[in-house]
N, CA, C and O atoms as a GROMACS GRO file, in nm:
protein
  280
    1UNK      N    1   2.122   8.668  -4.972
    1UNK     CA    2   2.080   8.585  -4.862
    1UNK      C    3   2.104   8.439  -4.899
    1UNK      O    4   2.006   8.374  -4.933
    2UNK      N    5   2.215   8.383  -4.897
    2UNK     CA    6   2.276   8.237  -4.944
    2UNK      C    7   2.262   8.180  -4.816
    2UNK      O    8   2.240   8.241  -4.712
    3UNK      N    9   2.281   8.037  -4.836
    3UNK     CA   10   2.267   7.935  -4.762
    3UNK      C   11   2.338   7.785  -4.806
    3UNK      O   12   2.334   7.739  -4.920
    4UNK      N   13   2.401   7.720  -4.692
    4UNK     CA   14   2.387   7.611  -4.781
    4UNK      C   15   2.311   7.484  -4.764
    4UNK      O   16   2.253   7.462  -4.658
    5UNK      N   17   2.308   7.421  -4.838
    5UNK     CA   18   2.198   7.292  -4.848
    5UNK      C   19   2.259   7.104  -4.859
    5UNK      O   20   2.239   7.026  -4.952
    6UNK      N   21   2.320   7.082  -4.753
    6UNK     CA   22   2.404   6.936  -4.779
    6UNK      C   23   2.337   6.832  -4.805
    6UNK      O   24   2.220   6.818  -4.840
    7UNK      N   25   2.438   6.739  -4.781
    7UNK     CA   26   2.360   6.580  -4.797
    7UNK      C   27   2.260   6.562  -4.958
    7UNK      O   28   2.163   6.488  -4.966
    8UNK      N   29   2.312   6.650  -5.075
    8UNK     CA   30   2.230   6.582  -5.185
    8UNK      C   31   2.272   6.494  -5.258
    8UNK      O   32   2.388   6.458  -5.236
    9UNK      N   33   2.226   6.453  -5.324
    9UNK     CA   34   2.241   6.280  -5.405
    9UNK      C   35   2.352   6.324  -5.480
    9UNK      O   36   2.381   6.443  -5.493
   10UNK      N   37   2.413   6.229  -5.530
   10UNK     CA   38   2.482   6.253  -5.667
   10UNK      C   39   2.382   6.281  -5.805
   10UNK      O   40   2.428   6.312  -5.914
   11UNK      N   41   2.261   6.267  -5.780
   11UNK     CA   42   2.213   6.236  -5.901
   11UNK      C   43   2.117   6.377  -5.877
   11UNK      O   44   2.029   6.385  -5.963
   12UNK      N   45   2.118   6.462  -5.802
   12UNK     CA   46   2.071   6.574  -5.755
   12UNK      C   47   2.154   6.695  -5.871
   12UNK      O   48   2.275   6.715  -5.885
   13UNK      N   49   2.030   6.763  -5.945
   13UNK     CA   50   2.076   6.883  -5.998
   13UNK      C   51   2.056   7.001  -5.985
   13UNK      O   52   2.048   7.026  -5.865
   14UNK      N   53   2.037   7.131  -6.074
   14UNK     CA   54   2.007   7.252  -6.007
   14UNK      C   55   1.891   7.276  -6.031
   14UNK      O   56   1.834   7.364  -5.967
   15UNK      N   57   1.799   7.173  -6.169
   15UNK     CA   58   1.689   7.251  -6.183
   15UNK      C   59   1.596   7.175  -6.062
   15UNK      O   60   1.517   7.217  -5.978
   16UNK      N   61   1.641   7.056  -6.093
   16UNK     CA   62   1.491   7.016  -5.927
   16UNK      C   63   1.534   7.056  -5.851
   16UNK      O   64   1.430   7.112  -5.816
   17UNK      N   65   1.626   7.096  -5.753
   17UNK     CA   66   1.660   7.124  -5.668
   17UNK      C   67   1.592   7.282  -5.678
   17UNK      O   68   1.516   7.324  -5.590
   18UNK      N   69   1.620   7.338  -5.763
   18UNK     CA   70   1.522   7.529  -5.714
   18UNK      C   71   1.363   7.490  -5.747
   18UNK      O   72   1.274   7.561  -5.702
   19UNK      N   73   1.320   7.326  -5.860
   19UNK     CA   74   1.206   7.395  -5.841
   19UNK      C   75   1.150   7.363  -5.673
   19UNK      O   76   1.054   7.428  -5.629
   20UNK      N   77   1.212   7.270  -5.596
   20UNK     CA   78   1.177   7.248  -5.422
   20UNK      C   79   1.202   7.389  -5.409
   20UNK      O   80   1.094   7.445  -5.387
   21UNK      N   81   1.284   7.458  -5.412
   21UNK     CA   82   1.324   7.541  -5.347
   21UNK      C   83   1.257   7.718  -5.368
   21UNK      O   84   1.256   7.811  -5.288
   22UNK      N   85   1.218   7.712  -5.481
   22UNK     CA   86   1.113   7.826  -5.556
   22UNK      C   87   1.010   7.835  -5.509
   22UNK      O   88   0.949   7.936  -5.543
   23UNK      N   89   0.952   7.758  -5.430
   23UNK     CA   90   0.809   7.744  -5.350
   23UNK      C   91   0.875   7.822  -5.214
   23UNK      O   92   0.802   7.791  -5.120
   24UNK      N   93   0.976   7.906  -5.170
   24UNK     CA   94   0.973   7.985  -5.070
   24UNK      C   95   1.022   8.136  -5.125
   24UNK      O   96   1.000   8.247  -5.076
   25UNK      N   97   1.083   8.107  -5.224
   25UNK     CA   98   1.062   8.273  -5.294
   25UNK      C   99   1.103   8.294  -5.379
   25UNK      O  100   1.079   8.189  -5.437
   26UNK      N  101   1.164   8.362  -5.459
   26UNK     CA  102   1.256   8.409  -5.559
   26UNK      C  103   1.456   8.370  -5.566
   26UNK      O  104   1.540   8.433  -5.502
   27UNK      N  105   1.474   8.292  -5.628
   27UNK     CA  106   1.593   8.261  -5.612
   27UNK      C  107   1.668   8.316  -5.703
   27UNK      O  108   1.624   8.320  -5.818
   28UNK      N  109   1.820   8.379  -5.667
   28UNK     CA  110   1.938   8.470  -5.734
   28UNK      C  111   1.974   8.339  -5.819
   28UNK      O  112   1.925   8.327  -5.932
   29UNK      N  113   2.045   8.256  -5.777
   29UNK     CA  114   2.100   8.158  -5.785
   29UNK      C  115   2.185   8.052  -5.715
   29UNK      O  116   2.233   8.074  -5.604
   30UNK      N  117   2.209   7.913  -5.796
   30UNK     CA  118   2.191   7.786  -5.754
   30UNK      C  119   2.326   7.746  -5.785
   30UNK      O  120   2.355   7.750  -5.905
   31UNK      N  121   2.446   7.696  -5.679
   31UNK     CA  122   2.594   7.668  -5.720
   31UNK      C  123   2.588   7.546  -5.622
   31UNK      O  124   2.556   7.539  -5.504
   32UNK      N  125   2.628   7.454  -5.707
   32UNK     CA  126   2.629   7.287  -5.661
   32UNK      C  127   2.822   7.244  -5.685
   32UNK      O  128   2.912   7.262  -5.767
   33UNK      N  129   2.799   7.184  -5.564
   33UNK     CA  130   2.962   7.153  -5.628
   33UNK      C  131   2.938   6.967  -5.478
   33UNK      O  132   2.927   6.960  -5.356
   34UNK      N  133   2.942   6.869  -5.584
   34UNK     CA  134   2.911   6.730  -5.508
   34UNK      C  135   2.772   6.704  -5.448
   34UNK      O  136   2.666   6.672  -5.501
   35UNK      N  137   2.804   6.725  -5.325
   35UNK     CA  138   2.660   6.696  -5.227
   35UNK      C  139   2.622   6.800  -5.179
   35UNK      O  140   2.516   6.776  -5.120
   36UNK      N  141   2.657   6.932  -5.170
   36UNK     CA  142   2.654   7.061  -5.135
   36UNK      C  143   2.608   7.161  -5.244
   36UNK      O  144   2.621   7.170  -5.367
   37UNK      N  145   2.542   7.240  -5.131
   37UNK     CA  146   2.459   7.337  -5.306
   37UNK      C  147   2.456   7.459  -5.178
   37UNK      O  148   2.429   7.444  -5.058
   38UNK      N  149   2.499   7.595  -5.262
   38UNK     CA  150   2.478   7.684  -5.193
   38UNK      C  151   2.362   7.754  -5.308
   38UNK      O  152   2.375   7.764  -5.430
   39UNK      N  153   2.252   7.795  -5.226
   39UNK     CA  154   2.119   7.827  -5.262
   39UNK      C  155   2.120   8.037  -5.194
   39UNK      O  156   2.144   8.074  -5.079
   40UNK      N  157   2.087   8.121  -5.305
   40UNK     CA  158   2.086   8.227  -5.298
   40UNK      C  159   1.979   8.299  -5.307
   40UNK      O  160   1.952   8.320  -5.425
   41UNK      N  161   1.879   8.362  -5.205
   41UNK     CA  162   1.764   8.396  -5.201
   41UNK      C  163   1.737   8.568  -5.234
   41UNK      O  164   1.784   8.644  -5.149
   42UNK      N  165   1.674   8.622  -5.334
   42UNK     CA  166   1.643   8.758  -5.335
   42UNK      C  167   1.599   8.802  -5.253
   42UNK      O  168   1.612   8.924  -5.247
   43UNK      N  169   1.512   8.722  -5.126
   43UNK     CA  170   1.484   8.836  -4.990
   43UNK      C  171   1.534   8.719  -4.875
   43UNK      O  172   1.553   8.598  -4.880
   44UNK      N  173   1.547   8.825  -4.764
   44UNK     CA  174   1.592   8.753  -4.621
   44UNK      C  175   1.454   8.671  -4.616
   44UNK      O  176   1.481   8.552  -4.597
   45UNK      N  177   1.334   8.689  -4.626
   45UNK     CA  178   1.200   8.644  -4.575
   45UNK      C  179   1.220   8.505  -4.716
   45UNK      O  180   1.156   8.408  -4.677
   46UNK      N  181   1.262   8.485  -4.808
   46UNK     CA  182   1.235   8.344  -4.873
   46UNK      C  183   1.374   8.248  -4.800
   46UNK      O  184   1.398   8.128  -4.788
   47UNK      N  185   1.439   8.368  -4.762
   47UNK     CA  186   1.545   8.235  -4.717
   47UNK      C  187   1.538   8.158  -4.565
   47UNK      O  188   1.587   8.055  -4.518
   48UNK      N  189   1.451   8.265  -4.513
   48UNK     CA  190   1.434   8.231  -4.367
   48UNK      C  191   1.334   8.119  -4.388
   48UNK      O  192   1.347   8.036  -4.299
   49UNK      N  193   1.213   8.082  -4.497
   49UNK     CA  194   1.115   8.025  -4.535
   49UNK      C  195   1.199   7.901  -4.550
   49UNK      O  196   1.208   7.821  -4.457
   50UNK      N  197   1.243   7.888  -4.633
   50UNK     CA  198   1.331   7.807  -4.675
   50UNK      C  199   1.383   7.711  -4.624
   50UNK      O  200   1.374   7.594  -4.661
   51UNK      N  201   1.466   7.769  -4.500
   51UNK     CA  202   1.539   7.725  -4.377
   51UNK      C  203   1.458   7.629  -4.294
   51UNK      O  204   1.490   7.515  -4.260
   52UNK      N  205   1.326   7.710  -4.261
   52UNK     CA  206   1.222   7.685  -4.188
   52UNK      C  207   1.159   7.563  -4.250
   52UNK      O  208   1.144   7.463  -4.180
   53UNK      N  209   1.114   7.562  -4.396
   53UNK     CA  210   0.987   7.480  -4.416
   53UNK      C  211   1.098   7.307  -4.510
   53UNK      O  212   1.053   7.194  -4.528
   54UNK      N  213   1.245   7.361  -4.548
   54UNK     CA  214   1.295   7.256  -4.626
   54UNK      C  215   1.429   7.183  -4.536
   54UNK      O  216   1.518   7.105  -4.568
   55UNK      N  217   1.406   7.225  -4.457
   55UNK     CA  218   1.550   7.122  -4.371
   55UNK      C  219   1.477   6.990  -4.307
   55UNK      O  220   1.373   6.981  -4.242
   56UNK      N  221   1.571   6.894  -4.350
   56UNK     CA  222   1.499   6.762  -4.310
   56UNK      C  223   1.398   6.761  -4.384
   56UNK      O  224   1.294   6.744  -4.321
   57UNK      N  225   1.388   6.773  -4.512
   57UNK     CA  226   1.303   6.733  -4.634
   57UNK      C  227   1.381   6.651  -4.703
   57UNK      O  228   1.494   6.682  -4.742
   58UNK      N  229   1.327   6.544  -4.723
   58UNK     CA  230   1.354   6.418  -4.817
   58UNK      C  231   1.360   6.450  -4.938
   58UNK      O  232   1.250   6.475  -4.987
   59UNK      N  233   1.450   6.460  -5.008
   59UNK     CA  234   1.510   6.496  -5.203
   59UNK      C  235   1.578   6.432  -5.289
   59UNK      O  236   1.668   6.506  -5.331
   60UNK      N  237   1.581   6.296  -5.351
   60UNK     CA  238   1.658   6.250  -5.428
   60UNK      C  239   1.668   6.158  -5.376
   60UNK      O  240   1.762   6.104  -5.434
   61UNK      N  241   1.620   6.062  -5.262
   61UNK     CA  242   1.677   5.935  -5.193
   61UNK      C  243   1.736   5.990  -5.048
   61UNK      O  244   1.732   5.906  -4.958
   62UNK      N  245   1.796   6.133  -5.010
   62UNK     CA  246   1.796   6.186  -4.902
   62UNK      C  247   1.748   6.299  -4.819
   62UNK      O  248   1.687   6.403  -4.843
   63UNK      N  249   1.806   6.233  -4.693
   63UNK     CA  250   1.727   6.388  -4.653
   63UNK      C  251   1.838   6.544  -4.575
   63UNK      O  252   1.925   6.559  -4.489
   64UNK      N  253   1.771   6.617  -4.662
   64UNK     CA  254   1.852   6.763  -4.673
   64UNK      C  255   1.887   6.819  -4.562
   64UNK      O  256   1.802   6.816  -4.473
   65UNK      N  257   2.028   6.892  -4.528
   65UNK     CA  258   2.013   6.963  -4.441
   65UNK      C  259   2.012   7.120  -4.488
   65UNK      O  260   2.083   7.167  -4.577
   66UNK      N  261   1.910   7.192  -4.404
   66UNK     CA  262   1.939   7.359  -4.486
   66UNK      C  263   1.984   7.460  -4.323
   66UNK      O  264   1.909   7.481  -4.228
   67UNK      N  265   2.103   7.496  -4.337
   67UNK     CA  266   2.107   7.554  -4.255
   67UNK      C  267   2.188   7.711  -4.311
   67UNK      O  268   2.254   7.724  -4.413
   68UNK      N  269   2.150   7.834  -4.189
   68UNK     CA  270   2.152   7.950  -4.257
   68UNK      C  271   2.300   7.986  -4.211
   68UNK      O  272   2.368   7.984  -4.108
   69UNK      N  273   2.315   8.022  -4.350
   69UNK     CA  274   2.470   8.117  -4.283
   69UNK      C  275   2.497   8.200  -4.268
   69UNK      O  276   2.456   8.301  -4.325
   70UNK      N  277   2.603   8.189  -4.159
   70UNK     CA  278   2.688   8.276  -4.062
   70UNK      C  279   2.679   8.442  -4.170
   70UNK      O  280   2.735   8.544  -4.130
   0.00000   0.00000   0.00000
């Protein structure tokens, strides 16, 4: 259940970035490449959480977009 997560800082890495992101469930894993991070959830229900409670959350100086994918 991946997703991706835009707009992060340059100065944005993988471990703060899952621990925001560990507060909706169990995460597979975390692949960053620039300002983009695709975020991989062990259940549909942490990623739908996710989606729901961290888009348009402020992280690093910006604010995130999380939207679910296709």
């Amino acid at each position: 259940f991946s997703f991706p997560v835009t707009n992060l800082s340059p100065n944005s890495n993988k471990d703060d970035l899952g621990s925001i992101f560990m507060s909706a469930g169990d995460i597979n894993s975390i692949m960053m490449n620039r300002d983009v991070a695709i975020i991989d959830f062990a259940t549909e229900k942490g990623a739908k959480k996710a989606v729901h409670d961290l888009n348009r959350v402020e992280f690093d100086g910006r604010t995130l977009t999380v939207t679910k994918a296709n």
